[in-house]
Each structure stands twice: as structure tokens, then as C-alpha cells.
N, C-alpha and C positions, 0 to 999 in steps of 0.2 A: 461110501459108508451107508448104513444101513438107518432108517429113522426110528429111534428108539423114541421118539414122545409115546405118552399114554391116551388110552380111551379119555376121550372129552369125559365122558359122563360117571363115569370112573372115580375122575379126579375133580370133580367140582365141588365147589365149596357154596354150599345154600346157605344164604342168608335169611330169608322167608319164602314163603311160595313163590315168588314172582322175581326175587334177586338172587344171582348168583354168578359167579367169580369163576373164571378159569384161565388157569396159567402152564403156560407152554403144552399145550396140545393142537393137535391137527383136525380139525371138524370136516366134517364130507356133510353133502347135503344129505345123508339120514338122520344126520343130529339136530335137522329142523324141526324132525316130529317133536323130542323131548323136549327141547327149548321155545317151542313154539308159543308157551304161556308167559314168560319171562316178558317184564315190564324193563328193568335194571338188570345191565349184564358190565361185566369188567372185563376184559381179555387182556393179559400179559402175554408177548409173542404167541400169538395164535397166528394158523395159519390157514384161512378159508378158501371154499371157492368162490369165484366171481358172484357177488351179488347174494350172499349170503346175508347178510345185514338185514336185507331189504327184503326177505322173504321171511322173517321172524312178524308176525299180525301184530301181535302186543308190543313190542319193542319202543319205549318212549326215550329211554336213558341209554348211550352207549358209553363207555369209558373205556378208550385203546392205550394200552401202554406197551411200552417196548421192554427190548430187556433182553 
């Protein structure tokens, strides 16, 4: 079957400059450029590659949730 998630950047939901929420998307490491300022991020099944967390600079807050 074919993976219909949507564009990360598409579908986020911003809170302020620095937080924001995405839920059921597939991130690649180009979506480190956009997210790169984000202090608070929330991910609902997301699905990363290796070590993606840890290459976000600002990143203080993570919030993983399943689903």
C-alpha cells in the first residue's frame, strides 16, 4: 500500500513562533531546515529518521504521542 500521510509542513498546526504540533506525518531530514527554530514541538505518530530529534538546535520540549 502506498503512504498517503501529508507534507509535515503542510499540515502543522503553530502555536507561536517556536511551538508547533504535527500529527501523522512523515518528516525526512529537509524538514530540519523549517523546524529548525522550534523550542516545543508535539508529534502524533510521526515517523522520523534516525536521529532527527537531536539535529533540531532549539529544541527544549518534545512531546511524543502515539495513535
Amino acid at each position: 500500500m502506498a503512504n498517503s500521510r501529508r507534507s509535515a509542513r503542510s499540515t502543522a498546526t503553530w502555536f507561536s513562533d517556536d511551538t508547533v504540533r504535527l500529527d501523522h506525518v512523515v518528516l525526512t531530514e529537509a524538514d530540519a531546515q523549517w523546524l529548525g527554530a522550534v523550542r516545543r514541538l508535539t508529534v502524533w505518530a510521526v515517523e522520523t529518521p534516525p536521529g532527527f530529534f537531536a539535529s533540531l538546535p532549539s529544541l527544549e520540549w518534545l512531546d511524543v504521542r502515539g495513535g
